[in-house]
C-alpha positions, 0 to 999 in steps of 0.5 A: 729618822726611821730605821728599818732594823729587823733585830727590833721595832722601829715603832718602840721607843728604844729599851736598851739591854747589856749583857757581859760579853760571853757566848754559848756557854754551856759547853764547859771549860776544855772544849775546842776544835782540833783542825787538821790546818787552822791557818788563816781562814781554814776549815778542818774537823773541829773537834775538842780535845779528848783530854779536855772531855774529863773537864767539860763533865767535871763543869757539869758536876760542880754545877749540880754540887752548887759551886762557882756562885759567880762570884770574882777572885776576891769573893766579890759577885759581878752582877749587877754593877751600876757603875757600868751601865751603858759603857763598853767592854772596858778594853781601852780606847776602843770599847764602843768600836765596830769594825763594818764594811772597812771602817771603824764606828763608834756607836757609844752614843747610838747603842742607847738609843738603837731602836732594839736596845744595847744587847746586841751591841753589848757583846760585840764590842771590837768585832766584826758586825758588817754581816749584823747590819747588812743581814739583820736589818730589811733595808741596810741601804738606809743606815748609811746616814747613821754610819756616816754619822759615828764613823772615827778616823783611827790614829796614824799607822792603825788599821780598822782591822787592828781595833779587832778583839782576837778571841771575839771577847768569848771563852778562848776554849769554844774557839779553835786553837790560835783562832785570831778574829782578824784573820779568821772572821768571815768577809762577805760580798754583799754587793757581788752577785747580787742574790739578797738584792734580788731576793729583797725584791721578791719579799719586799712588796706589800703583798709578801710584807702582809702575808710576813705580818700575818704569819708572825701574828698567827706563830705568837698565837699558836705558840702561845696556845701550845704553852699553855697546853704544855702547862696543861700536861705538866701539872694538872694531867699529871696530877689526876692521872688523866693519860698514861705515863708513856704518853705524857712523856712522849707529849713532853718531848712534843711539846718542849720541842714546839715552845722551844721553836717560840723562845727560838725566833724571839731570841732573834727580835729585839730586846724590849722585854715585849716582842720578845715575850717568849726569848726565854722560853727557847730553855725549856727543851733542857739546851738552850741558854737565852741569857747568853745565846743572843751572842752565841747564837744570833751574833756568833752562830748565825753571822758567821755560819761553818766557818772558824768564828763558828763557836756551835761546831765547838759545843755541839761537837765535843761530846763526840770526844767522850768514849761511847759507852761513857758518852749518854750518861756524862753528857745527860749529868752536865746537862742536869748540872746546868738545868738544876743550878748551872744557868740561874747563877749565870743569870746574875753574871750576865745581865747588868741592868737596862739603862731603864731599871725597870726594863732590866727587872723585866728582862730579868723576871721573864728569864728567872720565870722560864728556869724556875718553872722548870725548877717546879717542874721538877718538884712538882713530880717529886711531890707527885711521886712522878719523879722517875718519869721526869727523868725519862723525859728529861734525858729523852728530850735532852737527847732529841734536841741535840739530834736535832741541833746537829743535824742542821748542820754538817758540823762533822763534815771536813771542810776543804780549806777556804780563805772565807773572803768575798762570799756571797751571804744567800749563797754561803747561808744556803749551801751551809745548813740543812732543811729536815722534814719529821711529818713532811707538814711544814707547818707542823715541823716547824714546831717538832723540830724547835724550828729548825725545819725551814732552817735555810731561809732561817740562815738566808733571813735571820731577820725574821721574826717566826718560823711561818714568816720563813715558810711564807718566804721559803718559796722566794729564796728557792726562786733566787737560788734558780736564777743564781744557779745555786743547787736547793738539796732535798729536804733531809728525812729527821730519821735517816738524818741520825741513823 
């Protein structure tokens, strides 16, 4: 059976990756939202605690100092653990259980042999993943013999929504206080209005079909090609001096925003080691973590945008807790500390093996790849004596991403309380994030802004496989948003965004 699964390749033979559930990670430990209400489903101004700020850079430092090699109480690594290839969270009865649409569904045997793999599975073991397969996939109305075929009747007096793990198997200090997945996850409505089937129609014909696959080819290709370039400036141009200093900082920041936009989308397609080629890439502008935002960032961030299980507004937020004069120099020391040692021992606490060997190696290689590259870099300006220009670019680049992260999102904003039951996906995903212009070029910002500039269709259809795919379809979802009377806001200019 052919499964249209947009998260993978229906044309692949199916490569299955784990990781161990964690998500968004690099927020250190003490961060969590503090909300004028967080009963059941309400919004608030999630902030962390200005107490728990000291911890977070503390977490930082320990990182840059070399401490905590992932190890376990007993001095013992958990890496890689053959024993646990292809088992679930080891929660009890119901470690390969899914909660969707109302029912339970035990895909042990069909994470295996899922078309993208078992990594998108891994992590979200006793969650909600209804938004996953209604969201994620082209055509969700053909699972429907595939769920039929793993549904589990629970026994006698158990709720499907009692199977549900309460902290979404993430750190509880990225979730708000007394977050509780049962009450608080997201429930769409996706038979409702009826805007995705609408805006399926629209991108569902051959020519829009075509016109997707040729924007994904020439989004490898051009980013492919700014990589490469990006190499170019970073040891050879600096070797022989061949631009100034300033300019080779400024085409630095240029051009890890742009390979950062490549590593972006591939973090969303599926996890064969092939059609992902440039998921790891997403690190390079010194923010992302591609070993763990696969869960934070795709499963997590993205399925249940603004609301309570939203674990971004935690880590993006809690900075703002550190005293202003304090807030630029901590900040920049924990992110160092995670760049220099932080994520390279994550990389063995979080990726057990592939079922296939060879494929878990290859996986492994490509995110080694992207942090010792960035590693070299580094020494590779020490040996040059560019070091303190690295610095500059390093702490500029750190600080333009996360300008650019927060502002597609109005994370700061107070919600009004809402139960987040019965939501229209096209309409929530299009009210709750930003479209931000730099050169007004949308083919251009697509990279300046690590693609973030045609963030709206991105959260409408996550599916996508390249930021042209989305401004292809960017049109579409304006017309769906007219026919349903939903208000598309003026793109937001990056520089009156941040002042």
């Amino acid at each position: 059976m052919r499964v249209d699964c947009t998260l993978c390749s229906p044309h692949l033979r199916p490569q299955p990756l784990g990781l161990l559930p964690c998500s968004f990670r690099g927020a250190p430990p003490g961060a969590y939202f503090s909300s004028p209400d967080h009963s059941a489903g309400q919004g608030g101004h999630w902030l962390p605690g200005g107490h728990q700020a000291t911890m977070m850079i503390m977490d930082g430092i320990s990182m840059l100092l070399g401490k905590g090699k992932g190890k376990d109480k007993d001095g013992k690594g958990k890496g890689k653990d053959k024993e646990k290839k292809g088992k679930g969270k080891g929660k009890g009865p119901f470690a390969d259980h899914y909660y969707v649409d109302g029912k339970i569904y035990n895909f042990a045997e069909w994470k295996l042999i899922h078309p993208g793999g078992d990594l998108f599975f891994a992590p979200a073991s006793q969650r909600d993943i209804s938004a996953a397969v209604h969201a994620y996939h082209e055509n969700p109305e053909r699972l429907k013999p595939i769920l039929d075929k793993y549904e589990v009747k629970l026994p006698e007096g158990k709720e499907p929504r009692d199977i549900l793990v309460k902290d979404l198997g993430v750190p509880t200090f990225i979730l708000p206080p007394d977050f509780d997945a049962v009450k608080h996850v997201p429930i769409y409505d996706w038979e409702g209005k009826g805007f995705m089937k609408s805006l399926r129609k629209k991108i569902g014909t051959p020519d829009m079909k075509k016109r997707i696959r040729r924007a994904d080819f020439w989004f490898d290709v051009v980013g492919a090609a700014l990589f490469t370039l990006h190499v170019l400036i970073s040891f050879p141009v600096l070797a022989y001096g061949m631009l100034p200093c300033w300019l080779w900082v400024f085409l630095q920041i240029v051009l890890r925003q742009a390979v950062a936009a490549l590593g972006h989308y591939h973090c969303h397609r599926t996890k064969n080691g092939i059609l992902d080629w440039g998921d790891a890439l997403f690190d390079i502008q010194y923010i992302g973590a591609s070993v763990i935002l696969t869960d934070g960032h795709v499963m997590l961030h993205h399925l249940y945008t603004e609301t309570p299980a939203d674990v971004k507004r935690t880590v993006f937020n809690f900075m703002l807790t550190l005293p202003r004069l304090w807030r630029l120099p901590l900040f920049t020391l924990q992110k160092f500390g995670e760049f220099f040692s932080g994520h390279l021992f994550r990389i063995g606490l979080m990726l057990p093996c592939y079922e296939d060997a060879e494929k878990c190696i290859q996986k492994e290689l490509q995110i080694r790849f992207a942090r010792f590259y960035m590693l070299f870099e580094l020494y590779y300006c020490y040996r040059t004596g560019y070091l303190h220009w690295w610095v500059v670019q390093f702490c500029l680049c750190i600080w333009c991403s996360m300008f650019q992260i927060v502002a597609s999102h109005d994370f700061e904003v107070v919600r009004e309380q809402d139960e987040h039951r019965g939501m229209d996906w096209g309409i929530h995903q299009v009210t709750h994030s930003l479209d931000t212009y730099i050169t007004g070029i949308r083919w251009v910002d697509i990279w300046l802004s690590a693609g973030l500039s045609c963030h709206r269709v991105h959260h409408v259809l996550p599916y996508q496989r390249s930021g042209f795919a989305n401004i292809v379809c960017e049109d579409a979802v304006k017309e769906t948003c007219k026919e349903f009377d939903v208000e598309w806001m003026p793109t937001r200019n990056r520089r009156r965004n941040l002042s």
